[in-house]
DSSP file (Angstrom, degrees, kcal/mol; ACC not computed):
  #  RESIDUE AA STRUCTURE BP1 BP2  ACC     N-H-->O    O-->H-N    N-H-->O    O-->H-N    TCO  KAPPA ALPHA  PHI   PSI    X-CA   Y-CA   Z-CA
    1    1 A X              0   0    0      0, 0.0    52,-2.7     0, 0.0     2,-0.4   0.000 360.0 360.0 360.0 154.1  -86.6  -84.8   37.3
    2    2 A X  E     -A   52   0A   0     50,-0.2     2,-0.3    29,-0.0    50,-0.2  -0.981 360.0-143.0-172.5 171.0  -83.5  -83.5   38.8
    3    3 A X  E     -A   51   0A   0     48,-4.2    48,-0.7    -2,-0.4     2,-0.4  -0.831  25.9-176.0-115.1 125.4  -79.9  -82.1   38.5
    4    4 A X  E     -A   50   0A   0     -2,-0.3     2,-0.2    46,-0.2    46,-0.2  -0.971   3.7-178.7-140.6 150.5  -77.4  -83.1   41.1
    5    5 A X  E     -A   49   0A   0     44,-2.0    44,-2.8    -2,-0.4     2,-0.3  -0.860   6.6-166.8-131.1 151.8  -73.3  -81.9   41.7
    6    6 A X  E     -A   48   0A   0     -2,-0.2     2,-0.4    42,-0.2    42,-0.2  -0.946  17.1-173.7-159.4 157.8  -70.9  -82.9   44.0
    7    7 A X  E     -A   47   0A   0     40,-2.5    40,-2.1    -2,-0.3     2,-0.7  -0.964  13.7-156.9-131.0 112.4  -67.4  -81.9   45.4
    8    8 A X  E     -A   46   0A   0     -2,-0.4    38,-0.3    38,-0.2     3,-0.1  -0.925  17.6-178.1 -81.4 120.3  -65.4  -84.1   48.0
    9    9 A X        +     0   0    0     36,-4.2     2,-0.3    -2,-0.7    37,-0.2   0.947  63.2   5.6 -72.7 -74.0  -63.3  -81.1   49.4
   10   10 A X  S    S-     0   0    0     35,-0.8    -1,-0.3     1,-0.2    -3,-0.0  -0.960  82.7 -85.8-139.0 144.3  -61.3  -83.6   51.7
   11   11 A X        -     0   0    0     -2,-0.3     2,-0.3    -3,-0.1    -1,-0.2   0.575  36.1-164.5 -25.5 150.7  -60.6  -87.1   52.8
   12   12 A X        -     0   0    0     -4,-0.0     2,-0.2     4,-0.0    -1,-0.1  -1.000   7.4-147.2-134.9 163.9  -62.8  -88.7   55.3
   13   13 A X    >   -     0   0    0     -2,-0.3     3,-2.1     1,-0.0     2,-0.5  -0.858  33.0 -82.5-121.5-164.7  -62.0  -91.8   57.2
   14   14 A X  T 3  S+     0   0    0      1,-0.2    -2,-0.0    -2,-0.2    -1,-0.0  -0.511 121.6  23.5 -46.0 105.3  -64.1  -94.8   58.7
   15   15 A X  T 3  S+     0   0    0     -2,-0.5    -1,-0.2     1,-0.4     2,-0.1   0.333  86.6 144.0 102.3  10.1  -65.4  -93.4   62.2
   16   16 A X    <   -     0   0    0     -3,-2.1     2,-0.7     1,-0.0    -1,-0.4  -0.396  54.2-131.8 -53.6 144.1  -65.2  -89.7   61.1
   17   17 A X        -     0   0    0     -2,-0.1    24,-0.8     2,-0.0     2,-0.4  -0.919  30.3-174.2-118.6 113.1  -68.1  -87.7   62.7
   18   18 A X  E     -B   40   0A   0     -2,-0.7     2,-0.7    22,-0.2    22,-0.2  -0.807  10.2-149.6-112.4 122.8  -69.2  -85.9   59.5
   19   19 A X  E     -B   39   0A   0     20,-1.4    20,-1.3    -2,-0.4     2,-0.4  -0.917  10.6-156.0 -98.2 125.8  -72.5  -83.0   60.2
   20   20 A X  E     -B   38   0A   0     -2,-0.7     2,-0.5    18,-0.3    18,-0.2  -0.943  14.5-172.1 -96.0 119.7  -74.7  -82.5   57.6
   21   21 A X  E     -B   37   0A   0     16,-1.2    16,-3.1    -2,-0.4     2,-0.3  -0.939   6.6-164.4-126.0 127.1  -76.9  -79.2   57.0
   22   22 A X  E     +B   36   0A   0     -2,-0.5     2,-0.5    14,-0.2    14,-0.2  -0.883  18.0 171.2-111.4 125.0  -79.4  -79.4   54.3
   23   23 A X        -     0   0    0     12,-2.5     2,-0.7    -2,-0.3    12,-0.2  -0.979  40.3-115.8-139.7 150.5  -80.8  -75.5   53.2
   24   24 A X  B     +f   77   0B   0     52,-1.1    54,-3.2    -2,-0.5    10,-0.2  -0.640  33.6 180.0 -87.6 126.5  -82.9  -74.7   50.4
   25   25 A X        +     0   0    0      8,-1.0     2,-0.2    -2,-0.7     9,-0.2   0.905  65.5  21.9 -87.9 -22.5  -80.6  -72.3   48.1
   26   26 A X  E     +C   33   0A   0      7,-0.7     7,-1.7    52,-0.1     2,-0.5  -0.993  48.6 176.1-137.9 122.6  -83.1  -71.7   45.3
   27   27 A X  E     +C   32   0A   0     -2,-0.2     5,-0.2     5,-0.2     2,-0.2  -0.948  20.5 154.0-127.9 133.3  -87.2  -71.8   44.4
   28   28 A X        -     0   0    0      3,-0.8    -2,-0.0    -2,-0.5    36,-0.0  -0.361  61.8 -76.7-100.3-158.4  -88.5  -70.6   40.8
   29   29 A X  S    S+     0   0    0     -2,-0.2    36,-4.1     1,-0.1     3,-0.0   0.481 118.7  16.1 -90.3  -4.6  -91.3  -71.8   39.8
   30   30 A X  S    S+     0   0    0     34,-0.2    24,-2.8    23,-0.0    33,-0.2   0.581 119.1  60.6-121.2  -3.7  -91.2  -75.0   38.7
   31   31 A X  E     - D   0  53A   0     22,-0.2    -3,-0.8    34,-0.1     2,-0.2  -0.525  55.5-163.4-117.0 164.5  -87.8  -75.9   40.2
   32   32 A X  E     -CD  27  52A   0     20,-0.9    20,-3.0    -5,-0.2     2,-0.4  -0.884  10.6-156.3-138.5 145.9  -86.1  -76.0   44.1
   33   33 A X  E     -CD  26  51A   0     -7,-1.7    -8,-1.0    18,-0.2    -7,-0.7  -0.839   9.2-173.4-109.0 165.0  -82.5  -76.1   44.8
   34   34 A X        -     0   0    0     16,-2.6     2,-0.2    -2,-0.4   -10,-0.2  -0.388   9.9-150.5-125.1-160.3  -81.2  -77.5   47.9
   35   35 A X        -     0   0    0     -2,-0.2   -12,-2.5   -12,-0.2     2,-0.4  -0.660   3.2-156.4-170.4 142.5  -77.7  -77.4   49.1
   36   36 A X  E     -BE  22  48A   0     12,-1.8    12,-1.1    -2,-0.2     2,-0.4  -0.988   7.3-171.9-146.3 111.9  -76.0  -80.0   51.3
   37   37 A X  E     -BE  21  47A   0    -16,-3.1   -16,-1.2    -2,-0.4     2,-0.4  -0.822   2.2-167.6-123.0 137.1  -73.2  -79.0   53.2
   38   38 A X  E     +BE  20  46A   0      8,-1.3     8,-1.1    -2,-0.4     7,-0.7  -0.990  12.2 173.9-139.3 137.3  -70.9  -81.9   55.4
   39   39 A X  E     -BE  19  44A   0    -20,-1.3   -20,-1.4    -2,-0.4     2,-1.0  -0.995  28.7-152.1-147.2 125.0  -68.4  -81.0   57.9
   40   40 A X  E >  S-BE  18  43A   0      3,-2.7     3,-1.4    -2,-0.3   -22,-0.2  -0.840  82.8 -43.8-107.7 119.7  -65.9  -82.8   60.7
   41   41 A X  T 3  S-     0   0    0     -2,-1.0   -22,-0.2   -24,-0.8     0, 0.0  -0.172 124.0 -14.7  43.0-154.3  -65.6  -80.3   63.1
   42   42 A X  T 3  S+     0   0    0     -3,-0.1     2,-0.8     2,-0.1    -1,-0.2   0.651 117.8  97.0 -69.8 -18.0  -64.9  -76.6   62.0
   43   43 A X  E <   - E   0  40A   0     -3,-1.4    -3,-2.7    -4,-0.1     2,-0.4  -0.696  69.4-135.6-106.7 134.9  -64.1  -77.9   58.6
   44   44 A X  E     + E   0  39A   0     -2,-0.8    -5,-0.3    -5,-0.2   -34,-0.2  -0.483  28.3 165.2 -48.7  98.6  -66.0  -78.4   55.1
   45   45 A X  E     +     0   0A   0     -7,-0.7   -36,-4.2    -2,-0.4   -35,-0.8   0.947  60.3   2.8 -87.2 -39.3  -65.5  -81.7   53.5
   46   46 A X  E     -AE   8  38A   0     -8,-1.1    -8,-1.3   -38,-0.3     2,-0.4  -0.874  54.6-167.7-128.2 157.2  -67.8  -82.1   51.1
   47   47 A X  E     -AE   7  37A   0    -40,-2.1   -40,-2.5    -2,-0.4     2,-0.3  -0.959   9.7-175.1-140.7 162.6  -70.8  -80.1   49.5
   48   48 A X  E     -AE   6  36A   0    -12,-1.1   -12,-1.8    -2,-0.4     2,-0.3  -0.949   8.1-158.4-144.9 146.9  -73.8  -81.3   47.0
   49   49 A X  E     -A    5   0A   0    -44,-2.8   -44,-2.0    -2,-0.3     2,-0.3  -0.930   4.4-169.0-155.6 157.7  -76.3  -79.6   45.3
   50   50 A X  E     -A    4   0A   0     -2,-0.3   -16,-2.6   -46,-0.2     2,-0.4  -0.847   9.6-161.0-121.2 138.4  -80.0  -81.0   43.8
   51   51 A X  E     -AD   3  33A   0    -48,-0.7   -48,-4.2    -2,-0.3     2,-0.3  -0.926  16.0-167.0-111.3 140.6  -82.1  -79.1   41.7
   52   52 A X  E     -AD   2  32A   0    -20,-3.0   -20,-0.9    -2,-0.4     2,-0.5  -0.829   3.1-162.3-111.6 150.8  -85.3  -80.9   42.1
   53   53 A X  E     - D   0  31A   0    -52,-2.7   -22,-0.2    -2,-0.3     2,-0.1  -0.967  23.8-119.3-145.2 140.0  -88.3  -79.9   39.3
   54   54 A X        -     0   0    0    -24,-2.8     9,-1.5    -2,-0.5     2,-0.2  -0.516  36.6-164.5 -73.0 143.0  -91.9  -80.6   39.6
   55   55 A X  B     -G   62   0C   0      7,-0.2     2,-0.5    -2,-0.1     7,-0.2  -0.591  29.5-101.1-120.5 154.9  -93.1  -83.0   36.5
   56   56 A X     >  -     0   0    0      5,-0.8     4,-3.0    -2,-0.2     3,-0.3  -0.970  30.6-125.8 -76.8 128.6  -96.4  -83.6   35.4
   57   57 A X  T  4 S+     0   0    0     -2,-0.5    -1,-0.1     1,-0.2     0, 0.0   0.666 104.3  19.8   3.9 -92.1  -97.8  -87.2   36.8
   58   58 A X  T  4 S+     0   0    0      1,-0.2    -1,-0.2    -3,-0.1     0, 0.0   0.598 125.4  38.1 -29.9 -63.9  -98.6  -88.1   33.5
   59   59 A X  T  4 S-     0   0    0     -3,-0.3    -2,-0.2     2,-0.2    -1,-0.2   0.541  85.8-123.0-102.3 -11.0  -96.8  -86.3   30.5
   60   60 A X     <  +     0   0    0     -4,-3.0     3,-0.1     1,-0.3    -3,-0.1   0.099  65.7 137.0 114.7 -39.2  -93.4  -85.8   31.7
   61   61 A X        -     0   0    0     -6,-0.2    -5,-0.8     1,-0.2    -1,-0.3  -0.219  60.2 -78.9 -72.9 145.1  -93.7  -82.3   31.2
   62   62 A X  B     -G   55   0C   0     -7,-0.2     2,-0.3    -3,-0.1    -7,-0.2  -0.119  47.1-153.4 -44.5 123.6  -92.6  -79.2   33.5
   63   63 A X        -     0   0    0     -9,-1.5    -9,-0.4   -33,-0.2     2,-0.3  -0.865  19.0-122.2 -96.8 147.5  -94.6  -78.3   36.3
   64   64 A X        -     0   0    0     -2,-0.3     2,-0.8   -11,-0.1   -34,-0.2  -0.424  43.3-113.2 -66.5 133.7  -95.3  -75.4   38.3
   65   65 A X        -     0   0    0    -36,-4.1     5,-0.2    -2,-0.3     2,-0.1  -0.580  41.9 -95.3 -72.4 126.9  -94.5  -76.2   41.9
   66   66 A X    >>  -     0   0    0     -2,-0.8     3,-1.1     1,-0.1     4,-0.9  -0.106  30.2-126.0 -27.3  96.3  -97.8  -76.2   44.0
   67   67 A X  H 3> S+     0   0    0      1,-0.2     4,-3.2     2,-0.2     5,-0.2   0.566 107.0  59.1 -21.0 -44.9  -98.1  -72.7   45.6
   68   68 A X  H 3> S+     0   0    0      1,-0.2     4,-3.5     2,-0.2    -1,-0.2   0.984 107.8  50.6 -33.4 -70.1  -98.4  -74.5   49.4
   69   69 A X  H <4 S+     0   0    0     -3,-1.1    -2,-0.2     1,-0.2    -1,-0.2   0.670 105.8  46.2 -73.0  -8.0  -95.3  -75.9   48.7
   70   70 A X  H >X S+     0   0    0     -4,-0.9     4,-2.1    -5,-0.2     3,-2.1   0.847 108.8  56.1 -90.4 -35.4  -93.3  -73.0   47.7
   71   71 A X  H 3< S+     0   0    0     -4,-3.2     4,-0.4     1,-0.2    -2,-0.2   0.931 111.5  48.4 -48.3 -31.3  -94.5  -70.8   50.7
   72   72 A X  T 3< S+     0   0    0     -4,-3.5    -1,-0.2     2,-0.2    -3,-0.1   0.424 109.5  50.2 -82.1   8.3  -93.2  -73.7   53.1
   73   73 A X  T X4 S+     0   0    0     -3,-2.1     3,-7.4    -5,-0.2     4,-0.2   0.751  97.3  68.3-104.0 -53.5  -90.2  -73.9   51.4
   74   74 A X  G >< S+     0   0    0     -4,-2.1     3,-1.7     1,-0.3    -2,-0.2   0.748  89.3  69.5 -16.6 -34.3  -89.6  -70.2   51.7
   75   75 A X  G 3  S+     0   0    0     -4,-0.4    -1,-0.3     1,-0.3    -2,-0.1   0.876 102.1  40.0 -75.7 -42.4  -89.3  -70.6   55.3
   76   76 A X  G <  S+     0   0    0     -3,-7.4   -52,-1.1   -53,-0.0     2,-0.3   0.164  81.7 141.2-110.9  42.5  -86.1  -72.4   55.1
   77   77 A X  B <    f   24   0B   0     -3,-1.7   -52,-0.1    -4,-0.2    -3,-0.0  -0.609 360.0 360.0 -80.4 134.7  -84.5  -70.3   52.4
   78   78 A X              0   0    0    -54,-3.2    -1,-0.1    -2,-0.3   -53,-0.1   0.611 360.0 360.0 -82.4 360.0  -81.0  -69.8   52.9
């Protein structure tokens, strides 16, 4: 399961050279947020953000995220 938002700040056009930097904003425990940040030179055009949430396989139901995988996420917390 996941949550996602997004904001176009400002036009882009065709042959724009758009950077993207993807940081993790958030971890609980069953959840991660990300944040996705897009820029043409010195300026923001756009932003997103995903909360992603661990499921169980099976039932549907909220999972804890796997302990591995929240210490490696930690690493790129912004």
């Amino acid at each position: 399961m996941s949550r996602r938002s997004a904001a176009i700040l400002r036009a882009v056009r065709f042959g724009d050279r758009i950077e993207t930097t993807v940081r993790v904003s958030k971890i609980g425990g069953r959840s991660a947020g990300f944040s996705i940040l897009m820029h043409r030179g010195a300026e923001q055009v756009a932003e997103a953000e995903i909360i992603w949430s661990a499921c169980d396989r099976q039932s549907g139901a909220p999972a804890p995220l796997p302990e591995d995988l929240r210490d490696w996420l930690y690493r790129f917390l912004d």
